[in-house]
N, C-alpha and C positions, 0 to 999 in steps of 0.2 A: 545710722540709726541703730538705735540697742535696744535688743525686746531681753529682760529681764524677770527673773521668777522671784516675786517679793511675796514671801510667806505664804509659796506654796501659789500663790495668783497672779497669771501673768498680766506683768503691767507694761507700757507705754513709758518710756525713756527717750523721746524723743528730743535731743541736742543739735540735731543739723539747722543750719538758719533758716529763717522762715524763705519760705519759697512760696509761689503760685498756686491757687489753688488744686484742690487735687480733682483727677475725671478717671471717668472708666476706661477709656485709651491708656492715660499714663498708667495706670494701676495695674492692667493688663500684660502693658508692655513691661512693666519694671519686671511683673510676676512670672511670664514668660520664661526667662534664662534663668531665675534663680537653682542657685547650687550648692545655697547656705546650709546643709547637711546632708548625710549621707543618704537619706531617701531619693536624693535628685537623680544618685549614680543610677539607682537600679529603673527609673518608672520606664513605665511606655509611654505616659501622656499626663502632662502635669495637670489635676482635676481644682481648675480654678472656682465656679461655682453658676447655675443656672436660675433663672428667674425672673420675676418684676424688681428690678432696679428700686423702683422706689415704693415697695410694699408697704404694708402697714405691719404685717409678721413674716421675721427672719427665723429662718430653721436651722444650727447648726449641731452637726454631728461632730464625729473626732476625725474620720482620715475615710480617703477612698479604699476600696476593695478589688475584688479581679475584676469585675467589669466596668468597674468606674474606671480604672487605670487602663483597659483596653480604649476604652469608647471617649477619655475625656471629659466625662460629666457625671456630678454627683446623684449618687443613688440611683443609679439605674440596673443594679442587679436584683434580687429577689429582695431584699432589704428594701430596695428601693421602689418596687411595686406593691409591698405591703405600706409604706409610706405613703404611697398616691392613696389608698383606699381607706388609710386614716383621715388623709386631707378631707376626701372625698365626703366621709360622713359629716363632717361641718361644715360642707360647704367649699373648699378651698379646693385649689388646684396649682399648679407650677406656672401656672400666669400672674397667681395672684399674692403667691408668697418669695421671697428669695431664699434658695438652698446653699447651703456652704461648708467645709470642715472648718477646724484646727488646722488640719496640716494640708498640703494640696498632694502631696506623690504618696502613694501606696507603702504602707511598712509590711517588710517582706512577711509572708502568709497571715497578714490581716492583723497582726499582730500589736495591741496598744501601743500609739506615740509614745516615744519616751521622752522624761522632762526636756531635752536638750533639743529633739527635733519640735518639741511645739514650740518652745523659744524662740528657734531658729526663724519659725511658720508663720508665727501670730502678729506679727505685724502686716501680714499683707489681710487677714482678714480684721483686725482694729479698719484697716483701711478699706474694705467691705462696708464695715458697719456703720461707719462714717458716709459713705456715698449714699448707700440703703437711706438712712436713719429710720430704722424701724421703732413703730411704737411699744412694741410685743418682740420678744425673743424667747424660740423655745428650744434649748437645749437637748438633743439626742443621747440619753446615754451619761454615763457617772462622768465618762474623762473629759466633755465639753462642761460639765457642770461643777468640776472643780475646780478648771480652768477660770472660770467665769464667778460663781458664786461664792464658794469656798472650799478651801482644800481638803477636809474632812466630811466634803458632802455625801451622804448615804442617799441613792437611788432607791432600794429599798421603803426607807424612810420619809425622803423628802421630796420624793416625785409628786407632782401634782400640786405643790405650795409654790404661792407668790413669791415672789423676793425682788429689791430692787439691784441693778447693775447701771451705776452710773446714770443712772436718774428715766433708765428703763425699766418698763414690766417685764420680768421674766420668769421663767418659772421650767422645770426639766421633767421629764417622760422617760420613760423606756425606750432605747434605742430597739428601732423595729428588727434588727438582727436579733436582740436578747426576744422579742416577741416570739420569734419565729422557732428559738429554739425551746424557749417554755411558755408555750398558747397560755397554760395558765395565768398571767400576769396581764391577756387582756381587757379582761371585765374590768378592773384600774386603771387601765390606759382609757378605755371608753368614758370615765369616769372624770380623768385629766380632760380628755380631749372636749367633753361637756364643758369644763370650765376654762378653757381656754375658747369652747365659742362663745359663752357670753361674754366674758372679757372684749374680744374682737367683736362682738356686733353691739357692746357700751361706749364702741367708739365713734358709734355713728347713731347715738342716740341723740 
């Protein structure tokens, strides 16, 4: 399987014959041993992704941190409790959404994926999102949203806008690391996150 960077957006080059459908065992198990770049050498625990399986909104970030990489699950460091208490104010919790990166193993001191380890990465979450099928995807942060939307996207700019990914509603926020380091940019996140709960409760109108 070849995950490739077509104009800056990683896409899906999938050539191996068709096979069986796919489950969360096998996707697990294939994800488990991967050593498809240099992130694998260093992790302490490859950070696959926690949730409802079949949410209606997926969360993706770009890559775990030091305590994701200790503990094995996304967003559980300080990043990751101001995440819960985003959730929290629309309603949501980690029962009801699925969490995920870009990449699964920690890049040494936190430091952004680079093009070559998301490539390496991104088919095991294509294959996430596949299981998932979420209706809503919301993007953490510029490096999951350029991945995804476009390679020129401005967080600055474009947070808090719709856009479609493959025939999903999506739309990117502030990664709650950047929150944390400048509170000023919450009064706009509170502002995203309003419109991302009416979006999720138009779906069960």
């Amino acid at each position: 399987m070849d995950w490739i960077l077509e104009n800056g957006i990683i896409e899906d080059m999938d050539n191996e014959p068709e096979r069986s459908p796919d489950s969360w065992e096998r996707l697990r198990a294939d994800c488990a041993g991967c050593m498809s770049c240099e992130l694998g050498k260093t992790r302490t625990n490859l950070v696959f992704g926690v949730g409802n399986e079949r949410a209606d909104v997926m969360f993706i970030g770009e890559g775990p941190g030091e305590q994701e990489d200790l503990q094995g699950e996304p967003f559980v460091g300080p990043a990751g409790k101001l995440l819960d208490i985003m959730m929290e104010i629309i309603g949501l919790d980690r029962t009801k959404v699925y969490i995920a990166n870009i990449v699964k193993c920690r890049p040494p001191r936190n430091r952004d994926p680079l093009p070559d380890e998301q490539a390496a990465c991104i088919g095991w979450l294509h294959r996430q999102i596949a299981l998932v099928d979420p209706k809503i995807i919301v993007f953490l942060g510029r490096i999951a949203a350029m991945a995804f939307i476009k390679p020129d996207f401005r967080i600055t700019r474009e947070h808090g806008q719709w856009f479609d990914v493959n025939g999903r509603k999506a739309m990117a926020i502030y990664h709650p690391s950047a929150l944390l380091r400048d509170p000023g940019k919450r009064p706009e996140t509170f502002v995203d996150l309003k419109t991302l709960q009416r979006e999720i409760n138009a779906l069960h109108d």
